[in-house]
PyMOL Python script that loads the backbone (N, CA, C, O; Angstrom):
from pymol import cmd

cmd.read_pdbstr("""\
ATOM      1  N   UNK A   1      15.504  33.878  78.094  1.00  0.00           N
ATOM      2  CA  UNK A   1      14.664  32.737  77.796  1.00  0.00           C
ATOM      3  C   UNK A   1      14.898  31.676  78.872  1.00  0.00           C
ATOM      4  O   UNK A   1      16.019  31.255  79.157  1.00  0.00           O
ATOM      5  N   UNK A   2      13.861  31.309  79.398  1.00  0.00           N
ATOM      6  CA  UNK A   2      13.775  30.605  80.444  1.00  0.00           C
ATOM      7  C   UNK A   2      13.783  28.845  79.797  1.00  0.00           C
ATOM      8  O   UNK A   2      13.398  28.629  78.648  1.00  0.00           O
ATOM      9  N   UNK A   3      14.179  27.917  80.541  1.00  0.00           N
ATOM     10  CA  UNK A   3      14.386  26.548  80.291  1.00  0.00           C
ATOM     11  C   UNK A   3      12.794  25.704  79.884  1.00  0.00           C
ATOM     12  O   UNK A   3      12.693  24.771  79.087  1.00  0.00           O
ATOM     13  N   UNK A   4      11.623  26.352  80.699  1.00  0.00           N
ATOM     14  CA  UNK A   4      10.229  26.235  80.074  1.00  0.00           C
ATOM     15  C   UNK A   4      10.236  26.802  78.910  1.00  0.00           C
ATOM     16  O   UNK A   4       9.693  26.008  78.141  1.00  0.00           O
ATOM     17  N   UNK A   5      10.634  27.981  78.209  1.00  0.00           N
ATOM     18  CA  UNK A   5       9.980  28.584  77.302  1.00  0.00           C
ATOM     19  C   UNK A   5      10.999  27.999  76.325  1.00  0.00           C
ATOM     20  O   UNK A   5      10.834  28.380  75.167  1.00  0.00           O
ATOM     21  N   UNK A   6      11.992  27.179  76.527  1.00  0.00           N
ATOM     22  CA  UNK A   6      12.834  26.640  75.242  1.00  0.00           C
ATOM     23  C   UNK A   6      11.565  25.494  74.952  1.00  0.00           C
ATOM     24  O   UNK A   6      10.895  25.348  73.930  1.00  0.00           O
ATOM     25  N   UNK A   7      11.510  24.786  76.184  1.00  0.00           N
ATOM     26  CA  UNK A   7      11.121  23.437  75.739  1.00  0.00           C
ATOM     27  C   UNK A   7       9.770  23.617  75.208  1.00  0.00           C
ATOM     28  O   UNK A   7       9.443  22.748  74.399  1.00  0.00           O
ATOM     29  N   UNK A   8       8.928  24.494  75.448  1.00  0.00           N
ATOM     30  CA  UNK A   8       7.962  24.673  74.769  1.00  0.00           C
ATOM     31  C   UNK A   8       7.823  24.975  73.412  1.00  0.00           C
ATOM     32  O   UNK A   8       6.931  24.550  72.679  1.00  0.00           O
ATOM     33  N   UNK A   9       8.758  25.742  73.097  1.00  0.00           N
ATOM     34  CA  UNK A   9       8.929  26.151  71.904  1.00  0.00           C
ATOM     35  C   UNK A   9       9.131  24.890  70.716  1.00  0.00           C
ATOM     36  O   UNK A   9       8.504  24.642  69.686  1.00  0.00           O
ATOM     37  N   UNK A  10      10.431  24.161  71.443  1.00  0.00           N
ATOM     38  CA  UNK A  10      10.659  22.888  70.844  1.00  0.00           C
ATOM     39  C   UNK A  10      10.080  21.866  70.478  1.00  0.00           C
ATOM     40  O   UNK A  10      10.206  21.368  69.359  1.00  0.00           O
ATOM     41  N   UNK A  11       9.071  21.250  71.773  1.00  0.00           N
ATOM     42  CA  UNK A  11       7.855  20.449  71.964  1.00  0.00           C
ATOM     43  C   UNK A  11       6.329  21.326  70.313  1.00  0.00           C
ATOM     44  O   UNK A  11       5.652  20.751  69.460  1.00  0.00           O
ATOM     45  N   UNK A  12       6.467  22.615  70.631  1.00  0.00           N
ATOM     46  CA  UNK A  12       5.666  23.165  69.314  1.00  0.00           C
ATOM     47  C   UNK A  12       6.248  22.695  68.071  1.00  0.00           C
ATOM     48  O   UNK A  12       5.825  21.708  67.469  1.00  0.00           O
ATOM     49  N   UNK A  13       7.050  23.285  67.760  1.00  0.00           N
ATOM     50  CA  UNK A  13       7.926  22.735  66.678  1.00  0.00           C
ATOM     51  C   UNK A  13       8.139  21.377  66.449  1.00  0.00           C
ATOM     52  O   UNK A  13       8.481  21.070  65.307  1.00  0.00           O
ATOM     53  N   UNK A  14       8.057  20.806  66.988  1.00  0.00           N
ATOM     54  CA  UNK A  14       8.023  18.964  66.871  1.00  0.00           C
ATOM     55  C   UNK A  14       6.832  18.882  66.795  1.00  0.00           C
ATOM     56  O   UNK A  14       6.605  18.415  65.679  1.00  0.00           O
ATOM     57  N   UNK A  15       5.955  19.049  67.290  1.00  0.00           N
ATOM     58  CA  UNK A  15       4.069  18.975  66.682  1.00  0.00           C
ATOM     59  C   UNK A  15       3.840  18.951  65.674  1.00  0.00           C
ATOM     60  O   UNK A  15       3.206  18.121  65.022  1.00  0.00           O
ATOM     61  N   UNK A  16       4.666  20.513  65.190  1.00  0.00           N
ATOM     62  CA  UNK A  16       4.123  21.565  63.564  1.00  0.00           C
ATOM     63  C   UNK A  16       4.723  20.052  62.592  1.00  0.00           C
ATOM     64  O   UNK A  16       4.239  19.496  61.606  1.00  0.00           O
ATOM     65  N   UNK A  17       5.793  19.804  63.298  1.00  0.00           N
ATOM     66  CA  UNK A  17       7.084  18.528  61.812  1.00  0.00           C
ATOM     67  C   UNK A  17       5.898  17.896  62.081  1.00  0.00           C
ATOM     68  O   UNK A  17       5.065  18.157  61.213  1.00  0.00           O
ATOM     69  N   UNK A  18       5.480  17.145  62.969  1.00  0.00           N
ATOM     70  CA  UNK A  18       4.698  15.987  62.655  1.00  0.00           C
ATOM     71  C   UNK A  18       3.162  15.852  62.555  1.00  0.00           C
ATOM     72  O   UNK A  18       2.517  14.863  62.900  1.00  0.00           O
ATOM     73  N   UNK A  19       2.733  16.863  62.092  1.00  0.00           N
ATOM     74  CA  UNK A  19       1.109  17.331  61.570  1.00  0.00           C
ATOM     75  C   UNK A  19       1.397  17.241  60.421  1.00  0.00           C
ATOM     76  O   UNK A  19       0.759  16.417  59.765  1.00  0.00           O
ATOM     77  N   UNK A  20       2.530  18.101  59.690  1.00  0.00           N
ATOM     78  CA  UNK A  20       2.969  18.255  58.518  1.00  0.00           C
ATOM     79  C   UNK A  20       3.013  17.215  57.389  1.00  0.00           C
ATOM     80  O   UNK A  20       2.498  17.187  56.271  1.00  0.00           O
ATOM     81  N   UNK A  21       3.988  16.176  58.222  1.00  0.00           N
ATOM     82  CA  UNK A  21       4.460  14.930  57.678  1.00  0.00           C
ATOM     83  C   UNK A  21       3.996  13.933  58.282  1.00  0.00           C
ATOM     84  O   UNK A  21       4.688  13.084  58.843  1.00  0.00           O
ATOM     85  N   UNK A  22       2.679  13.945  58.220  1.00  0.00           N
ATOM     86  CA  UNK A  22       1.696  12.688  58.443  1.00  0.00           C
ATOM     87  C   UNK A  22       1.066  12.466  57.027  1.00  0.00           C
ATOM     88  O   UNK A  22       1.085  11.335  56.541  1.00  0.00           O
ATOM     89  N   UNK A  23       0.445  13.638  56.277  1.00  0.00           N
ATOM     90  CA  UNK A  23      -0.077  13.142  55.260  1.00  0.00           C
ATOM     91  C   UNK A  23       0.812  12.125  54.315  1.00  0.00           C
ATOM     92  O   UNK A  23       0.628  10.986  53.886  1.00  0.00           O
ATOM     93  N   UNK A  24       1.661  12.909  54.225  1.00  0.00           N
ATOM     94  CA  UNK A  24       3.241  12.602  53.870  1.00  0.00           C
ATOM     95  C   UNK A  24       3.586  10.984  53.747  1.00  0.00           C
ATOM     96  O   UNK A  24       3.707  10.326  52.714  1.00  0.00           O
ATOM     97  N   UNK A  25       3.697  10.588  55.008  1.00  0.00           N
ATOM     98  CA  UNK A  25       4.095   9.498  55.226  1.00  0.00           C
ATOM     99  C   UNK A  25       2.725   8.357  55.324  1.00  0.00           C
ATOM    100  O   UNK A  25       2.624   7.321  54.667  1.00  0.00           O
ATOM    101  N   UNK A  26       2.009   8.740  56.059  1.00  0.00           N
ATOM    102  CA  UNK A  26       0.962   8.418  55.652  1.00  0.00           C
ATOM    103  C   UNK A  26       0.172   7.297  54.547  1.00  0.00           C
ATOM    104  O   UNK A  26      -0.331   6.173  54.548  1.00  0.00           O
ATOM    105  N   UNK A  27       0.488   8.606  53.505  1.00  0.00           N
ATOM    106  CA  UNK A  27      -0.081   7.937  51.815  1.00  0.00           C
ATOM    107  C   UNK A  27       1.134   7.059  51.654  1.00  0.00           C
ATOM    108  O   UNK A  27       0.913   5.979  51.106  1.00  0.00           O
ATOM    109  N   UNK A  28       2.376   7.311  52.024  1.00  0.00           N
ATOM    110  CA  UNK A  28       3.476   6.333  51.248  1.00  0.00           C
ATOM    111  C   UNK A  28       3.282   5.020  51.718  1.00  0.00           C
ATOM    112  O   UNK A  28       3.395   4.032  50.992  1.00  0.00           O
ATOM    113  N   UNK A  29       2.884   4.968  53.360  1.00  0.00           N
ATOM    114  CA  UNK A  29       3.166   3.986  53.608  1.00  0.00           C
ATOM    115  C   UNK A  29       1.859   2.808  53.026  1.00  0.00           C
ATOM    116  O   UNK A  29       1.998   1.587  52.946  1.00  0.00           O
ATOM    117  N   UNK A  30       0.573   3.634  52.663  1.00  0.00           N
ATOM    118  CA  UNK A  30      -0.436   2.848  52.862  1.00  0.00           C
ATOM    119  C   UNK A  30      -0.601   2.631  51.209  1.00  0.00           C
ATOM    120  O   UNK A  30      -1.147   1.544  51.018  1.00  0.00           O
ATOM    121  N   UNK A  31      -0.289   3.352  49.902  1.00  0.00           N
ATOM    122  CA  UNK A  31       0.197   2.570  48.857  1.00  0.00           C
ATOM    123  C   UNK A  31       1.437   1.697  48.941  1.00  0.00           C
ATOM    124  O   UNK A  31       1.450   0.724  48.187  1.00  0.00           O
ATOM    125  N   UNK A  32       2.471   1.887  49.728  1.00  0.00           N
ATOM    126  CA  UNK A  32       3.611   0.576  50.229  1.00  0.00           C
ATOM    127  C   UNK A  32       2.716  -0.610  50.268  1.00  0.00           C
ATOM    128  O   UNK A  32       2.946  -1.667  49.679  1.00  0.00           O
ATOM    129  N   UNK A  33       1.807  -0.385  50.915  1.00  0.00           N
ATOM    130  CA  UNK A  33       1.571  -1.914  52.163  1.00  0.00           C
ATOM    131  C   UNK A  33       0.527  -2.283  50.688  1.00  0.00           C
ATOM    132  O   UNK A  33       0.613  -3.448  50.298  1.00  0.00           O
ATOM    133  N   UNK A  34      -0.342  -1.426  49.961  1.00  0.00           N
ATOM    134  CA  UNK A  34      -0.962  -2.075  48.737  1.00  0.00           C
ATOM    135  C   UNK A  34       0.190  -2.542  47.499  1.00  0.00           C
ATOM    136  O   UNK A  34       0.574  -3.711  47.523  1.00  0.00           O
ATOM    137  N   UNK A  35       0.449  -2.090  46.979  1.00  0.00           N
ATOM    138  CA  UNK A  35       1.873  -2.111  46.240  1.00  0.00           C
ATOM    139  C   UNK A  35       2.138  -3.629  46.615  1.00  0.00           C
ATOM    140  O   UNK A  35       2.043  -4.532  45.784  1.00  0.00           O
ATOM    141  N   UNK A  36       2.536  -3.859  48.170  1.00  0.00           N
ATOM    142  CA  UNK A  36       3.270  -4.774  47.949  1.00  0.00           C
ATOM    143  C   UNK A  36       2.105  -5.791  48.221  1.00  0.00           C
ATOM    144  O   UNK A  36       2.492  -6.845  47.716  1.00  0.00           O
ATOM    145  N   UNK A  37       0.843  -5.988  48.785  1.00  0.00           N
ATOM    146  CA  UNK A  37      -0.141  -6.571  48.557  1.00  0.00           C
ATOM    147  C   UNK A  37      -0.404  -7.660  47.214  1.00  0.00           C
ATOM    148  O   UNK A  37      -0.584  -8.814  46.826  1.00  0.00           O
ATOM    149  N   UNK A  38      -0.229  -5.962  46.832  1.00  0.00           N
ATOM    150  CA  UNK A  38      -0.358  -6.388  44.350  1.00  0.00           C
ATOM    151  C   UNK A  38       0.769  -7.379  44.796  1.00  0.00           C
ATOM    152  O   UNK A  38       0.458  -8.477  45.258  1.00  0.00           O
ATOM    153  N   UNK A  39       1.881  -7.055  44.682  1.00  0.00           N
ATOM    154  CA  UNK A  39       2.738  -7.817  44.122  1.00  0.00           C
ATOM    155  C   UNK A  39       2.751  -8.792  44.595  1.00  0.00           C
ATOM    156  O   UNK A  39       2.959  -9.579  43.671  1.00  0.00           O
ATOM    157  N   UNK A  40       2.608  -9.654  46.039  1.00  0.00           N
ATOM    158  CA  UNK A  40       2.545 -10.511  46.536  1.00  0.00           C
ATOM    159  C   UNK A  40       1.898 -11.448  45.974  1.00  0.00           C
ATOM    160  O   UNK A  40       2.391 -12.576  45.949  1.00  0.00           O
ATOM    161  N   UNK A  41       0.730 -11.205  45.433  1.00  0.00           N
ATOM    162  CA  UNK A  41      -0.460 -11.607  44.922  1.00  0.00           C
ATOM    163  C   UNK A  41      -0.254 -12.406  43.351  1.00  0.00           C
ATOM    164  O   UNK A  41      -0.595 -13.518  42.947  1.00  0.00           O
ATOM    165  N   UNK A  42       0.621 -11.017  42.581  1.00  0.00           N
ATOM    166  CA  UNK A  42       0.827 -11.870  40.887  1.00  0.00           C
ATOM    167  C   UNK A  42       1.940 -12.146  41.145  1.00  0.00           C
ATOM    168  O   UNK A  42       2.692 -12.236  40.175  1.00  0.00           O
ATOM    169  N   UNK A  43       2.477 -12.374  42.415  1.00  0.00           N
ATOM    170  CA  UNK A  43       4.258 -12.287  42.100  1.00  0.00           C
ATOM    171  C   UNK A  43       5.233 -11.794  41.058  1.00  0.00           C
ATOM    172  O   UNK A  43       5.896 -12.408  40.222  1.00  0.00           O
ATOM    173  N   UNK A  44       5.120 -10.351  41.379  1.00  0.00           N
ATOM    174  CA  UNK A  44       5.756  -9.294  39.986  1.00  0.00           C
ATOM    175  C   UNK A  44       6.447  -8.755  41.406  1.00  0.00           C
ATOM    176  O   UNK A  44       6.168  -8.439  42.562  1.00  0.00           O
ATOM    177  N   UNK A  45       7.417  -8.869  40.585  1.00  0.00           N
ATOM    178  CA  UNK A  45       8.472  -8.525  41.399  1.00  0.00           C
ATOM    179  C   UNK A  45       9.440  -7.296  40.934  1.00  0.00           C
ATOM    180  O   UNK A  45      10.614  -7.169  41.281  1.00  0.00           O
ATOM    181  N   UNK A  46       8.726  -6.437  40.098  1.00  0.00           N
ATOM    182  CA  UNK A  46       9.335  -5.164  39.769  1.00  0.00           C
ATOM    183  C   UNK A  46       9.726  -4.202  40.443  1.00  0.00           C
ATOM    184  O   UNK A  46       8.995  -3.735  41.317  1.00  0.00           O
ATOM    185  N   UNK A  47      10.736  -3.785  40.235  1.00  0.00           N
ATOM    186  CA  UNK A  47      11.087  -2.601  41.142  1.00  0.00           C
ATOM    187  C   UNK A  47      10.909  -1.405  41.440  1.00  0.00           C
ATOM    188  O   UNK A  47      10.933  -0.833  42.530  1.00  0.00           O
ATOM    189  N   UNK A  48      10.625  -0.849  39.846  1.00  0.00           N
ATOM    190  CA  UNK A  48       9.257   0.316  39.254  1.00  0.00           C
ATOM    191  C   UNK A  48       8.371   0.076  39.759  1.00  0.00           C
ATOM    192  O   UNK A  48       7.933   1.080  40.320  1.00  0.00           O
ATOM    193  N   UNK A  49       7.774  -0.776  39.909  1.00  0.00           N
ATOM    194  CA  UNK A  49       6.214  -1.233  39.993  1.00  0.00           C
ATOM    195  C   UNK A  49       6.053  -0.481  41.999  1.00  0.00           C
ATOM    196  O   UNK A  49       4.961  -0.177  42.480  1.00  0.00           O
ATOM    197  N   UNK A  50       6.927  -0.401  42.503  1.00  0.00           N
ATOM    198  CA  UNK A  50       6.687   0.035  44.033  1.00  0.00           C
ATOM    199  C   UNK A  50       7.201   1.326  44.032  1.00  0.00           C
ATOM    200  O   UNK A  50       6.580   2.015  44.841  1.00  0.00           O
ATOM    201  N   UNK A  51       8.045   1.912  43.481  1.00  0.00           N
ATOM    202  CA  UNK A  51       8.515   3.024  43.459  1.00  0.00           C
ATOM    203  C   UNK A  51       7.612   4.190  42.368  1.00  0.00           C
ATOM    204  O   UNK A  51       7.588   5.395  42.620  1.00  0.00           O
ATOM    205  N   UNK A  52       6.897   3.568  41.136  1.00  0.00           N
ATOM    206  CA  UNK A  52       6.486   4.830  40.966  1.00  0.00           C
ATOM    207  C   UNK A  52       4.533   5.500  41.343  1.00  0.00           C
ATOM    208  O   UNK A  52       3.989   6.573  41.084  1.00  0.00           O
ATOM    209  N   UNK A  53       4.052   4.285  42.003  1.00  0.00           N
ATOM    210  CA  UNK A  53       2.734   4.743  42.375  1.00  0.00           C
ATOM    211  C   UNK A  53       2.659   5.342  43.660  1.00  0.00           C
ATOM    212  O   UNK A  53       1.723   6.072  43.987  1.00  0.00           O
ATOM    213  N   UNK A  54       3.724   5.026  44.482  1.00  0.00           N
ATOM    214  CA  UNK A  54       4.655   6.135  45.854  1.00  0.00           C
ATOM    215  C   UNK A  54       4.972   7.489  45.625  1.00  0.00           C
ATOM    216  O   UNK A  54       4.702   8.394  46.415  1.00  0.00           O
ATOM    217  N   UNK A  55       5.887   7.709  43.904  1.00  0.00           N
ATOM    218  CA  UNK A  55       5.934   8.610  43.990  1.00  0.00           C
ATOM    219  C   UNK A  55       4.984   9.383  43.511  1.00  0.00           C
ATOM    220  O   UNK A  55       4.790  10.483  44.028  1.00  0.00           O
ATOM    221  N   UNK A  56       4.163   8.905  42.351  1.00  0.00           N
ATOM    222  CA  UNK A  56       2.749   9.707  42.281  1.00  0.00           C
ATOM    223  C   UNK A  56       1.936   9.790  43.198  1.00  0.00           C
ATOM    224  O   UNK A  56       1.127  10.673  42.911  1.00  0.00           O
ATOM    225  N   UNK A  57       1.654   9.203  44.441  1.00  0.00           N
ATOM    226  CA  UNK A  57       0.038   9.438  45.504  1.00  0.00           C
ATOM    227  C   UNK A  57       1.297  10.685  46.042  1.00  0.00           C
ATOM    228  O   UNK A  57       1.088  11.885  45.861  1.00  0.00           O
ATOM    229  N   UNK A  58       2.371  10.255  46.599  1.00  0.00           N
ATOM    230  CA  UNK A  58       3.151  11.690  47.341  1.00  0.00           C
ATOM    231  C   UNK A  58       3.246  12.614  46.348  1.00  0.00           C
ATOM    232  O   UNK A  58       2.827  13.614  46.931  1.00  0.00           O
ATOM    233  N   UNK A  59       3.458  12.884  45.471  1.00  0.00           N
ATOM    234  CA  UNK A  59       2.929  14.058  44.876  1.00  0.00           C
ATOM    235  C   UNK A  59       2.163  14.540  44.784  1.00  0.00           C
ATOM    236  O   UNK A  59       2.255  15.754  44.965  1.00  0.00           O
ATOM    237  N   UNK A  60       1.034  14.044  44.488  1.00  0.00           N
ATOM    238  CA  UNK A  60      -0.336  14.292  44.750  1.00  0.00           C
ATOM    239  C   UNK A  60      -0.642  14.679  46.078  1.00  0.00           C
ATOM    240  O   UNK A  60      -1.332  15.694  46.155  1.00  0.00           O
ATOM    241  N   UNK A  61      -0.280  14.089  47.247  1.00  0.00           N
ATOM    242  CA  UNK A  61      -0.718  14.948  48.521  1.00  0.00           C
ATOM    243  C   UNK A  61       0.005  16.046  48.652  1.00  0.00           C
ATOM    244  O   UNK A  61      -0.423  17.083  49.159  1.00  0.00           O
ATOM    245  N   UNK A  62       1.299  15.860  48.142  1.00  0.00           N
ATOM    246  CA  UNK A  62       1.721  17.219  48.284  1.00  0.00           C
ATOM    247  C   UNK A  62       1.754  18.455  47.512  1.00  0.00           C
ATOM    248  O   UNK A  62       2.468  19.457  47.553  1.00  0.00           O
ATOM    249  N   UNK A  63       0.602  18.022  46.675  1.00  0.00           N
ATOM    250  CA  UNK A  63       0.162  19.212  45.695  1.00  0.00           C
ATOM    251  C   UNK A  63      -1.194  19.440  46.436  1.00  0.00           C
ATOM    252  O   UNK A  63      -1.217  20.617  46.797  1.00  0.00           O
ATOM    253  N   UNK A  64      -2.120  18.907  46.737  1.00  0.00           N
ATOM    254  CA  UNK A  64      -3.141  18.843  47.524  1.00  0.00           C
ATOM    255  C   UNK A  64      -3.004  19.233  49.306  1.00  0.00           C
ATOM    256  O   UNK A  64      -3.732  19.843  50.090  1.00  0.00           O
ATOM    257  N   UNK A  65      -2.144  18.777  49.385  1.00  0.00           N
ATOM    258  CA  UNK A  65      -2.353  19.687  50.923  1.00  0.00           C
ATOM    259  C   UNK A  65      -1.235  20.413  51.502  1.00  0.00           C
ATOM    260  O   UNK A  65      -0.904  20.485  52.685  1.00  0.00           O
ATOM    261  N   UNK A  66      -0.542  21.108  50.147  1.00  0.00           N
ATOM    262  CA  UNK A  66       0.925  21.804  50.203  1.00  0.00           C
ATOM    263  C   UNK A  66       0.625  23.103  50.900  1.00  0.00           C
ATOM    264  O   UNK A  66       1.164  23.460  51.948  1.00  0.00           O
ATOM    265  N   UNK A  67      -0.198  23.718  50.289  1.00  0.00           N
ATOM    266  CA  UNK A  67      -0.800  24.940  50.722  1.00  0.00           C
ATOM    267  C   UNK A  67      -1.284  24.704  52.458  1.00  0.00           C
ATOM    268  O   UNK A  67      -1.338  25.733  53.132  1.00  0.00           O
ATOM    269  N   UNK A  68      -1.535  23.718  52.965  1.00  0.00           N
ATOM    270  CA  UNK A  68      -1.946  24.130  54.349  1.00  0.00           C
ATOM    271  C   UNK A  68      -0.899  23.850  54.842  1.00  0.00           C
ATOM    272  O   UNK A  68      -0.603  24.793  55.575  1.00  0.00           O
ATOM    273  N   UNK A  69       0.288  22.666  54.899  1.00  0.00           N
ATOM    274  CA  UNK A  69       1.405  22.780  55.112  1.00  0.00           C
ATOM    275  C   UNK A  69       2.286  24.045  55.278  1.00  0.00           C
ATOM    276  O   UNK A  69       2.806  24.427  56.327  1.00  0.00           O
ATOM    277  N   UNK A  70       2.362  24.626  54.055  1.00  0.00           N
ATOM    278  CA  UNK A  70       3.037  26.216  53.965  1.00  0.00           C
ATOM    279  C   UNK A  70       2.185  26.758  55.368  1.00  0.00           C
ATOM    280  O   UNK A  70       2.876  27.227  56.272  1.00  0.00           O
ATOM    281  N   UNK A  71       0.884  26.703  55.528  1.00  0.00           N
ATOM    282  CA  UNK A  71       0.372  28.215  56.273  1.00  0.00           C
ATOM    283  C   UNK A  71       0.584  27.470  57.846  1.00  0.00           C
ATOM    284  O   UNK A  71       1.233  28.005  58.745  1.00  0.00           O
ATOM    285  N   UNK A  72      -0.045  26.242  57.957  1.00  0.00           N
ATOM    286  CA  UNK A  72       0.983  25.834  59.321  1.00  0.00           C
ATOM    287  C   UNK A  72       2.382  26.187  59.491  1.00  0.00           C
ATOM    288  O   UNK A  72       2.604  26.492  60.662  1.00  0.00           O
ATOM    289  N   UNK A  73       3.362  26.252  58.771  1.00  0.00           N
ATOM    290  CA  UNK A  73       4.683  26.324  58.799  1.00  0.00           C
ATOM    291  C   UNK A  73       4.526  28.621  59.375  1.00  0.00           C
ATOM    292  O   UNK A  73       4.822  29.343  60.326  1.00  0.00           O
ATOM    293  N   UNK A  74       4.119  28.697  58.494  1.00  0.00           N
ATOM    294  CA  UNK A  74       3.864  30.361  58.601  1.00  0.00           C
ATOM    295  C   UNK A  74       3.210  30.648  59.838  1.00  0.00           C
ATOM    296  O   UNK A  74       3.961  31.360  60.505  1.00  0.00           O
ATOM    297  N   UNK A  75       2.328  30.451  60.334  1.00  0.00           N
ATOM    298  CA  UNK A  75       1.658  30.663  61.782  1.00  0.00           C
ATOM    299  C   UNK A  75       2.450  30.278  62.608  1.00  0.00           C
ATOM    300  O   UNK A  75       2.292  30.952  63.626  1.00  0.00           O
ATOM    301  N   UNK A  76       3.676  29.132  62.799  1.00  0.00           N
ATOM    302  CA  UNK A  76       4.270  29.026  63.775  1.00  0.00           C
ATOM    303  C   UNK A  76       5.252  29.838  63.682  1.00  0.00           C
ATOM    304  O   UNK A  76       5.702  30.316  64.724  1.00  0.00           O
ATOM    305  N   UNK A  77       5.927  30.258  62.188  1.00  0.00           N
ATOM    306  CA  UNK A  77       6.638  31.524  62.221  1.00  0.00           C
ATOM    307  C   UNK A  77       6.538  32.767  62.603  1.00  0.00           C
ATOM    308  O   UNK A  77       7.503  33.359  63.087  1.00  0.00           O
ATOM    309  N   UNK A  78       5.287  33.360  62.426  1.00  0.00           N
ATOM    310  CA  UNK A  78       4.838  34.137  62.673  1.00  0.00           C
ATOM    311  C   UNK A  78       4.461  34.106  64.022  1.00  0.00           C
ATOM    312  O   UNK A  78       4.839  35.102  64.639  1.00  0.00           O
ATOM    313  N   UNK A  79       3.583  32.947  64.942  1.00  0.00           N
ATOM    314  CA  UNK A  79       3.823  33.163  66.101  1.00  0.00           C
ATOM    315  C   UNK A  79       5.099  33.337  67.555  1.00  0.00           C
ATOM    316  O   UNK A  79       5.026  33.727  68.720  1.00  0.00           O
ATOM    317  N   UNK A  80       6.345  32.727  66.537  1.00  0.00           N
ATOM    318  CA  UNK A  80       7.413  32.610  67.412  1.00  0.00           C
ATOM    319  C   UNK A  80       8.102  34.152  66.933  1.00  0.00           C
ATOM    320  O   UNK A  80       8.476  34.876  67.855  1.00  0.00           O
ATOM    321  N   UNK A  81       8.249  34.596  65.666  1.00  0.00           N
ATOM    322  CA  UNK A  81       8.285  36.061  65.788  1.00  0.00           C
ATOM    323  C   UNK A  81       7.830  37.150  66.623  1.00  0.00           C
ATOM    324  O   UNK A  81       8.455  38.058  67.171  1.00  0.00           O
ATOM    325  N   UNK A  82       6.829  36.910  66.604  1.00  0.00           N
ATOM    326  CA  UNK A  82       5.494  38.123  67.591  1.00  0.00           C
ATOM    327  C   UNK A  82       6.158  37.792  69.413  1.00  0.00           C
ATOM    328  O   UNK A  82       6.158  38.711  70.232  1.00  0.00           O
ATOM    329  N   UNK A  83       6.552  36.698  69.692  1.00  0.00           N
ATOM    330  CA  UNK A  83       6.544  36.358  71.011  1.00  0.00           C
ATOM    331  C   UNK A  83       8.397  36.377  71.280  1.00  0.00           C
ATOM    332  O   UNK A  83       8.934  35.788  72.218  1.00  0.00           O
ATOM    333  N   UNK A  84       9.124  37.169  70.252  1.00  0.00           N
ATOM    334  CA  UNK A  84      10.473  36.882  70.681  1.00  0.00           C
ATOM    335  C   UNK A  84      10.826  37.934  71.664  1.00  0.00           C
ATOM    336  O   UNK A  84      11.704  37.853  72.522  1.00  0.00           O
ATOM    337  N   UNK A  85       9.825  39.194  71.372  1.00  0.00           N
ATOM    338  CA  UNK A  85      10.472  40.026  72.281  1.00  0.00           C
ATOM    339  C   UNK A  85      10.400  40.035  73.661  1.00  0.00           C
ATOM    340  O   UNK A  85      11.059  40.669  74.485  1.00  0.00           O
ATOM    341  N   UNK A  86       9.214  38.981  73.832  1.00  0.00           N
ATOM    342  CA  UNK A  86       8.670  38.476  75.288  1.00  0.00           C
ATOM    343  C   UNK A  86      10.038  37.058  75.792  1.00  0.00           C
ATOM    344  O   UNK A  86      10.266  36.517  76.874  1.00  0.00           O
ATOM    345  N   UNK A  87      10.482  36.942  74.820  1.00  0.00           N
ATOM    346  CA  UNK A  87      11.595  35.356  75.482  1.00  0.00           C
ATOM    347  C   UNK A  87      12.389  36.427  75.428  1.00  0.00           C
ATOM    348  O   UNK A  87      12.685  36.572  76.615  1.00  0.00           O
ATOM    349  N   UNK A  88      13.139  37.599  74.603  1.00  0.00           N
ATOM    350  CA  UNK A  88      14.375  38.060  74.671  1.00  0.00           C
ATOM    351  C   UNK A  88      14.854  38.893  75.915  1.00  0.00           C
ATOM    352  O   UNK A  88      15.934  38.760  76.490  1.00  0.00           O
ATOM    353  N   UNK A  89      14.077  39.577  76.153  1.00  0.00           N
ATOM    354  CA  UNK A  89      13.737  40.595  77.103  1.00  0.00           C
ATOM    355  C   UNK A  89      13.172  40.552  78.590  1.00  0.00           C
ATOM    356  O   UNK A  89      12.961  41.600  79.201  1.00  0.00           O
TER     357      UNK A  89
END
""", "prot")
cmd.dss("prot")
cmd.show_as("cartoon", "prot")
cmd.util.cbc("prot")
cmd.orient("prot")
């Protein structure tokens, strides 16, 4: 394995993490920034009140776009499988 074909590999793999975990972060951050909008607004200053509509929208995306997650994760597996005997050899 040549010093190109690491970094490529790596540079892929850092893509796949961050395609992945955009929806991810994404939804958290943009019910965060409402969340704390609300609260700013009635001045409720609960601590529940930010933590559990975060954790319901992230659940929700990640019931909703879990499945393409998995098959991205699998195609890059599957493509770095198929191509090992070409880096090993």
């Amino acid at each position: 394995m040549t010093e190109t074909q690491a970094i490529e590999i790596v540079s892929e793999a850092m893509w796949i993490a961050a395609r992945i975990s955009a929806p991810i972060l994404l939804t958290a951050v943009g019910v965060g920034v409402l969340v704390g909008l609300f609260q700013s607004v009635t001045q409720l200053q609960e601590q529940t009140l930010s933590f559990v509509p975060k954790f319901i929208a992230v659940g929700a995306v990640i019931v909703l776009s879990g499945s393409w997650m998995l098959q991205q994760m699998v195609d890059f597996t599957r493509q770095l499988i198929e191509s090992a005997p070409g880096i090993i050899g």
